[in-house]
LOLUM-334434 format. One record per residue (C-alpha): residue number from 1; residue in one letter; y, x, z. Coordinates in steps of 0.05 Angstrom, whole numbers. Example, Ala and Ser with C-alpha at 12.3 -4.5 7.8 and 13.67 -1.06 7.14 Angstrom:
BEGIN
<site miza="1" fike="a" yy="-90" xx="246" zz="156"/>
<site miza="2" fike="s" yy="-21" xx="273" zz="143"/>
// end
This chain:
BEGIN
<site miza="1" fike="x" yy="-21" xx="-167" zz="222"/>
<site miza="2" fike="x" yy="-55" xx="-122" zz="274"/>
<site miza="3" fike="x" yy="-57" xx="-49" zz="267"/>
<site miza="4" fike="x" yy="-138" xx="-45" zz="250"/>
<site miza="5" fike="x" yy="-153" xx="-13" zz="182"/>
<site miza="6" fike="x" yy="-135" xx="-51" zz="123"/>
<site miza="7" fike="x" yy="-185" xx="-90" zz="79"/>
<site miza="8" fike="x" yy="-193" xx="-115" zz="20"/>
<site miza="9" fike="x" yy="-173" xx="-188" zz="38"/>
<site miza="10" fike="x" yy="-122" xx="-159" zz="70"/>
<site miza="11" fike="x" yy="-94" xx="-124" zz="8"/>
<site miza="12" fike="x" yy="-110" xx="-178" zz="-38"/>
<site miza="13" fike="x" yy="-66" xx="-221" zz="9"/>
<site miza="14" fike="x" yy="-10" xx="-178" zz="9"/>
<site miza="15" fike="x" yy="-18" xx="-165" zz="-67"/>
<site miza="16" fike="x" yy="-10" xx="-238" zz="-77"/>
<site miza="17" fike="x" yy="54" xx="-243" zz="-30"/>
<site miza="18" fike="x" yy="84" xx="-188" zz="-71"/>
<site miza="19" fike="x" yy="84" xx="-215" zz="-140"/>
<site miza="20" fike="x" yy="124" xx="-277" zz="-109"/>
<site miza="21" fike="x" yy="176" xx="-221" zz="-104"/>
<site miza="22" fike="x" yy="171" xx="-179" zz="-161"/>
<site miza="23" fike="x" yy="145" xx="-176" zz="-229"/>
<site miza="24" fike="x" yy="73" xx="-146" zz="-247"/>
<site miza="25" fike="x" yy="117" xx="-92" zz="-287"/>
<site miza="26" fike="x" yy="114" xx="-46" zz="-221"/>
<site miza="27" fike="x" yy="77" xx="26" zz="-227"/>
<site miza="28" fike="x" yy="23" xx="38" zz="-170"/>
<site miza="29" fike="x" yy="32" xx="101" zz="-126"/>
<site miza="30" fike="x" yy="-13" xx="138" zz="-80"/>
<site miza="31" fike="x" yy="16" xx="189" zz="-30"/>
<site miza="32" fike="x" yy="-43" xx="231" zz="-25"/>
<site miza="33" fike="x" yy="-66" xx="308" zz="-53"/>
<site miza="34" fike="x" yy="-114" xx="311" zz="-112"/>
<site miza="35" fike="x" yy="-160" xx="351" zz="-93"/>
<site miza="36" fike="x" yy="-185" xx="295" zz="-37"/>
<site miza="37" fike="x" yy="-187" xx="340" zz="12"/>
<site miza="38" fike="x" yy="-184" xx="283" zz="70"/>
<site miza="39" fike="x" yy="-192" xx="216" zz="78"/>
<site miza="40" fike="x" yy="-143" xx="162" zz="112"/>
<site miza="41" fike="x" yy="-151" xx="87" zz="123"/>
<site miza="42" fike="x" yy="-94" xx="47" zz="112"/>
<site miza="43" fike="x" yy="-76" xx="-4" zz="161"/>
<site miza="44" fike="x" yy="-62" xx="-71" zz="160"/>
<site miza="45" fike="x" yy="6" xx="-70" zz="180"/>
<site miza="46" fike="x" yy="40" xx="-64" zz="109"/>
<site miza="47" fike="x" yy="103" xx="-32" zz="137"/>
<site miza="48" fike="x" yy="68" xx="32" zz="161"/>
<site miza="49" fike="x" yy="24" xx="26" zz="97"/>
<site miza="50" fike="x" yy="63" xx="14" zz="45"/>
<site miza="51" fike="x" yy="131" xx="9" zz="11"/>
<site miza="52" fike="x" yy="160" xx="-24" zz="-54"/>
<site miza="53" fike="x" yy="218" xx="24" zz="-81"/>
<site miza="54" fike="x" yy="250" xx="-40" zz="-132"/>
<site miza="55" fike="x" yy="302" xx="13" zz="-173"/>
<site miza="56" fike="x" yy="241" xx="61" zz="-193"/>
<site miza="57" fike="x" yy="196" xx="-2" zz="-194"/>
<site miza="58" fike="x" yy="144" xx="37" zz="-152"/>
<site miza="59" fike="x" yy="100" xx="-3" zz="-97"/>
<site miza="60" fike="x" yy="69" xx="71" zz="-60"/>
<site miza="61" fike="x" yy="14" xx="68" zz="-11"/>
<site miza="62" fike="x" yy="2" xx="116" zz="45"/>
<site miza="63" fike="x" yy="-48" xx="124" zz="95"/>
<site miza="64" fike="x" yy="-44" xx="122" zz="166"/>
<site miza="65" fike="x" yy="-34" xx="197" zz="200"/>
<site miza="66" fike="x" yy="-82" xx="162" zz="263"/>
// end
């Protein structure tokens, strides 16, 4: 994958690729503040997107610090 901003085919892909890993039991994380004070993209390159913590059972996405 390139580094351009992530979309949703792109995270539908990866999504699918995931679950022939692990179970659908994993929580959904966001590193982010809640006030939405700024806005990130995410790229397409999953390992400076994302990560998948398997002993919490945690799949936490981040967005890209350009």
């Amino acid at each position: 994958m390139s580094h351009g901003i992530m979309t949703v085919t792109d995270l539908k892909q990866v999504l699918t690729e995931l679950t022939r890993d692990i179970d659908g039991n994993f929580d959904i994380w966001l590193s982010c503040d809640e006030e939405g004070n700024e806005f990130l993209p995410m790229f397409r390159n999953i390992e400076r997107s994302m990560a998948v913590d398997k002993d919490t059972k945690r799949i936490i996405f981040f967005p890209s610090h350009r």
